[in-house]
N, C-alpha and C positions, 0 to 999 in steps of 0.2 A: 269173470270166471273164477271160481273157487279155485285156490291152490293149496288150502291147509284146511283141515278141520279135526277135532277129536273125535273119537271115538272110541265102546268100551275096548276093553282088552279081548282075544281072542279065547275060545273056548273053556269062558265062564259063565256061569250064571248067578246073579246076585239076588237073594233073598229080603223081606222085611213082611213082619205082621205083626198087627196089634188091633183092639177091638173099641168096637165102638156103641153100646147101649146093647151089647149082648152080640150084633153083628160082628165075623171075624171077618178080617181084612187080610189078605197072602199077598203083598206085592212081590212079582219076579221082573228080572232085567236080562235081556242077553245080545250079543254084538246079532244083527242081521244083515249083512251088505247087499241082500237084493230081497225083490218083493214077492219072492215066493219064500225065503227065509223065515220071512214075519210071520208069512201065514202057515208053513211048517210051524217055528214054535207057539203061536197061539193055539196050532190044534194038538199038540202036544199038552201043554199047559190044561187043556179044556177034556185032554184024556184021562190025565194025572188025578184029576179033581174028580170026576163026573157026579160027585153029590153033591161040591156046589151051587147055588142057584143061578151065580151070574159068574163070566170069565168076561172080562171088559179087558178093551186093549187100546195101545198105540202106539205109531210107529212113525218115522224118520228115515229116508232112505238117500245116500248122497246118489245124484245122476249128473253125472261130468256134462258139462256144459248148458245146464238147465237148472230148473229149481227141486229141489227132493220132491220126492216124492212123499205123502205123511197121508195117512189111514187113522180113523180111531172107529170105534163100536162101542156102544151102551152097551149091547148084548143082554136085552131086555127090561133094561133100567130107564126110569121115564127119561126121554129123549133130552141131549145135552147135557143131563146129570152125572156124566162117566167118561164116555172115551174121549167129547173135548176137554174137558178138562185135564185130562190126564196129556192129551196133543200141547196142551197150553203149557204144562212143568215142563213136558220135554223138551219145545221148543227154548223154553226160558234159560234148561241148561245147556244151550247150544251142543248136544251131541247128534249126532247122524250117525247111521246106520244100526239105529235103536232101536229096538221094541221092550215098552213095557206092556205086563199083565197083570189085572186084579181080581183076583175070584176072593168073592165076598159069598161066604155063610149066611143066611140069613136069620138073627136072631128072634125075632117076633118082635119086634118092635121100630115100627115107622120111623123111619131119619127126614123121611120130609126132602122137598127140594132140594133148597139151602142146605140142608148136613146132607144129605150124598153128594154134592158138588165138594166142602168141605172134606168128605173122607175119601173120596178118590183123586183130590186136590194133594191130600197130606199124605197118601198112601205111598205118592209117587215121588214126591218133597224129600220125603223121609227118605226113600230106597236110592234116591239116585246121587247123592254123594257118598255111598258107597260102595259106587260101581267107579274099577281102576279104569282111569283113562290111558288114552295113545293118540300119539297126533300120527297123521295120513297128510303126506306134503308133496306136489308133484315136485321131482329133481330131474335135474340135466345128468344127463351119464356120459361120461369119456370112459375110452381104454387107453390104458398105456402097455407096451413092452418092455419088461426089465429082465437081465440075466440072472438066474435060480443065485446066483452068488452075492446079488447085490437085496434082491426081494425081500428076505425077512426083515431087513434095517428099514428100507424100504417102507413096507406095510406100518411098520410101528411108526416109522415119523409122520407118516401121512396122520394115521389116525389120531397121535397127538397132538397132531395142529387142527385137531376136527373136522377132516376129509373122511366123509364115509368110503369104505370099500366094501362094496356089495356083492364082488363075485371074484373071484380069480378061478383061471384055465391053465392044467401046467404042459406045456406041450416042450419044445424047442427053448422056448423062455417061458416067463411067465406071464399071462395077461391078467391085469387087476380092471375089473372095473370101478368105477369111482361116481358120486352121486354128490353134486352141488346146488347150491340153492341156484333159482331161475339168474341168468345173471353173470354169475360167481366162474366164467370159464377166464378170464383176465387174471385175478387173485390164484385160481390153481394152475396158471402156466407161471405161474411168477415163482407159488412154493412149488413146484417141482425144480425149477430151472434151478433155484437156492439150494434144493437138497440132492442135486444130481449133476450140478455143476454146466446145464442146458444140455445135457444125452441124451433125457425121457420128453418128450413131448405129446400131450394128450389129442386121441380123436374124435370126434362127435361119436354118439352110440343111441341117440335119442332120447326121450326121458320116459319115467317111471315115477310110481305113486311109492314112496318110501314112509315105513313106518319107524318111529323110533319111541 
C-alpha cells in the first residue's frame, strides 16, 4: 500500500511551449486528484484552444489501496505517437494526481512517426520540472488536552521538535491534534512526557493523508 507520494502543488497550472518545424507545441500541467478532474481540465484546455488541431493528454491518478489510475489520448494523432508517450514522462516522474495537455498547431509540415513521439516526449520532459511539488503522506493522529495557560509553549515545542499540529479546538482547554509518521506513537509519548513533565498524554484519533 502507498503511504507517500508527490504531487503538484494545489491550484496551479504550469505552462511550456516551444516549436518544432513550424509545429507549435502548448504544454500545460495541473494537480487532478480524481478522474473526473482530468477530464474537467482536458476539456477546459481543448476550450481554451479550439483552433488547435490536436489537444493530447495524460494522466495519473493516486487510488488508496490499488494501482492509479493513468488515461492518455492521441486525440487524433496517429495511434501511440502522443498520449503514451506522454503517460511514459509522467510515469518516469513519479507524480500522481497529474494531468498533462499538449495542443500542438499544426505547421504544414509532417514530423513523421519518430518526431511526434519525440516532440510530445520533450513537450512534457521540458514542463514537468517545472511543476512545484508536495508530498501527500498518510499520518497517525493523537489528541491531547492542554490548559489555555500552558498551549502556546506548548504548540511551539512540539512543532520545533517536528510534531506536526494539524488542528486545535479551544473549548474548556485546548485540544491539538497532532500527525506522526506510521509508527511514531512511542517517540511522541516520550516528547510530550519530556515537555509536560508526563500531565499530557496522547489519544488515538485515526489517520489522515497530510500534505507538507
Amino acid at each position: 500500500m502507498l503511504t507517500t507520494y508527490q504531487l503538484p502543488a494545489a491550484d496551479r497550472t504550469w505552462t511550456h511551449e516551444w516549436e518544432v518545424k513550424r509545429s507549435r507545441f502548448l504544454s500545460l500541467a495541473r494537480r487532478t486528484p480524481t478522474d473526473d478532474a482530468a477530464r474537467d481540465f482536458i476539456h477546459e484546455i481543448r476550450a481554451r484552444y479550439p483552433d488547435a488541431r490536436h489537444h493530447c493528454s495524460a494522466y495519473l491518478i493516486h487510488v488508496e489501496g490499488s494501482h492509479p489510475v493513468e488515461r492518455s489520448s492521441d486525440d487524433g494523432e496517429p495511434s501511440g505517437t502522443a498520449g503514451k508517450p506522454m503517460l511514459d514522462v509522467l510515469r518516469g516522474s513519479e507524480l500522481l494526481d497529474a494531468t498533462v495537455v499538449v495542443v500542438r498547431w499544426f505547421g504544414g509540415i509532417k514530423l513523421g512517426t519518430g518526431g511526434l513521439v519525440h516532440a510530445y516526449s520533450q513537450s512534457v520532459g521540458e514542463l514537468l520540472p517545472k511543476v512545484e511539488r508536495v508530498t501527500r503522506a498518510i499520518r497517525e493522529l493523537y489528541r491531547i488536552e492542554v490548559p489555555h495557560a500552558e498551549a502556546g509553549r506548548l504548540e511551539a515545542d512540539l512543532r520545533a521538535r517536528g510534531v506536526s499540529v494539524t488542528g486545535a479546538d479551544y473549548g474548556a482547554a485546548v485540544t491539538y491534534t497532532l500527525a506522526v509518521a506510521p509508527g511514531g506513537r512511542e517517540a511522541l509519548e516520550s516528547t510530550l512526557a519530556s515537555l509536560t513533565a508526563g500531565t499530557v498524554a496522547p489519544s488515538e484519533a485515526g489517520t489522515a493523508w497530510i500534505e507538507y
